[in-house]
N, C-alpha and C positions, 0 to 999 in steps of 0.2 A: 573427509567430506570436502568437496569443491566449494567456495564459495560463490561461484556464478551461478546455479542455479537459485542460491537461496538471496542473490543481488535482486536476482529475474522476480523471483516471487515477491519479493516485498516489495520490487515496482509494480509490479502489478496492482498492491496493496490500492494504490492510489488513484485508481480509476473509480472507487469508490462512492466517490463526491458528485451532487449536481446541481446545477442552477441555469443560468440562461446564457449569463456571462463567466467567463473563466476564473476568472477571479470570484465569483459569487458561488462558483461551484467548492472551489478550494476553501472557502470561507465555513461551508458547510461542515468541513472536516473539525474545523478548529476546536479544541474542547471535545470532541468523540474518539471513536476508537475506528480506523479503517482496518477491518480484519479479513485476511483471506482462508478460507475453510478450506481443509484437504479431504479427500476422501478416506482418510482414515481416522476422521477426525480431530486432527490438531490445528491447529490454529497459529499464520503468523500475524502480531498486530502493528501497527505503527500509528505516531501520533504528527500530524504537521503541526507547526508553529508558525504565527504571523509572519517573522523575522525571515524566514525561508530556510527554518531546518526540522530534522524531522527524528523519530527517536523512536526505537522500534522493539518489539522481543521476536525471535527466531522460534520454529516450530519446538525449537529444542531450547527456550525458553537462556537462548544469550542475548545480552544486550548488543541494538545494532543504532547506528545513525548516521546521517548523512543530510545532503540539501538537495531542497525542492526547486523548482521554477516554472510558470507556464507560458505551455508555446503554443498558441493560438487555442483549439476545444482539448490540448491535451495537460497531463501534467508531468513531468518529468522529473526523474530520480536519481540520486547520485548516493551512493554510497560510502562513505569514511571508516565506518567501524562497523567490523572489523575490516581493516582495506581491504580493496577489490582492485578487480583493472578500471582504469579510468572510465567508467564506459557512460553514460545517461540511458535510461529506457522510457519512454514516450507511452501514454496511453490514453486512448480516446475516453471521457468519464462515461458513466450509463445513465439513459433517460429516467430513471426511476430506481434512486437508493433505498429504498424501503423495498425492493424487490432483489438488489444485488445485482450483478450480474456475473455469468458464467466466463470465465477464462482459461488458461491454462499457465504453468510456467514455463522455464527452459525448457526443463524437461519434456514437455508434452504434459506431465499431469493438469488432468483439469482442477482446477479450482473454483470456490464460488466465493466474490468479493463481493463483501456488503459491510456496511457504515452503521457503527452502534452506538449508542448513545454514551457518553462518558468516556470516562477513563477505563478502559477494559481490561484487564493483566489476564485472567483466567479464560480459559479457552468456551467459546458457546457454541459452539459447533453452528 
């Protein structure tokens, strides 16, 4: 298994969040579960933290984490565990988290990111 594409997806995780301001959108995450849905249905989920890190489980349910930062309407991700290349991935959030919205990862798979209430470990497709 590459770990870049499973980098890619769980930055995506994080386009999840919304508000007006950048930071108001990230604020929304705080305390929930940004989970990205596959079409086969698993689920990867990650949680931000205030401090700017974030802590996540893999579709295949390993522990991941790394640190967050926002750069103007995006949020950005970084990776630690398990290491990756250094890389950051940028995502614009969606006008409406209670709808999700549609992406894809590296790979091309589409995904659908949406923001659920609490601490989520279990998969909701």
């Amino acid at each position: 298994m590459t770990r870049i594409p499973l980098l890619i997806s769980l930055l995506a995780l994080a386009t999840a969040a919304t508000a007006a301001e950048p930071t108001a959108k990230v604020d929304a995450t705080f305390g929930n579960t940004v989970m990205s849905v596959y079409p086969d249905g698993r689920s990867q989920k990650i949680w931000l933290q205030p401090d700017g890190t974030w802590t996540g489980l893999s579709r295949r349910g390993n522990s991941l984490a790394g640190k967050w930062s926002v750069k103007g309407d995006k949020v950005c991700l970084r990776q630690s565990k398990p290491p990756t290349l250094p890389i950051s991935f940028c995502r614009t959030f969606p006008a409406d988290p209670a709808k999700g919205i549609d992406s894809e990862d590296l790979t091309g798979t589409p995904i659908h990111i949406k923001l659920v209430k609490g601490h989520v470990e279990k998969s909701e497709g």
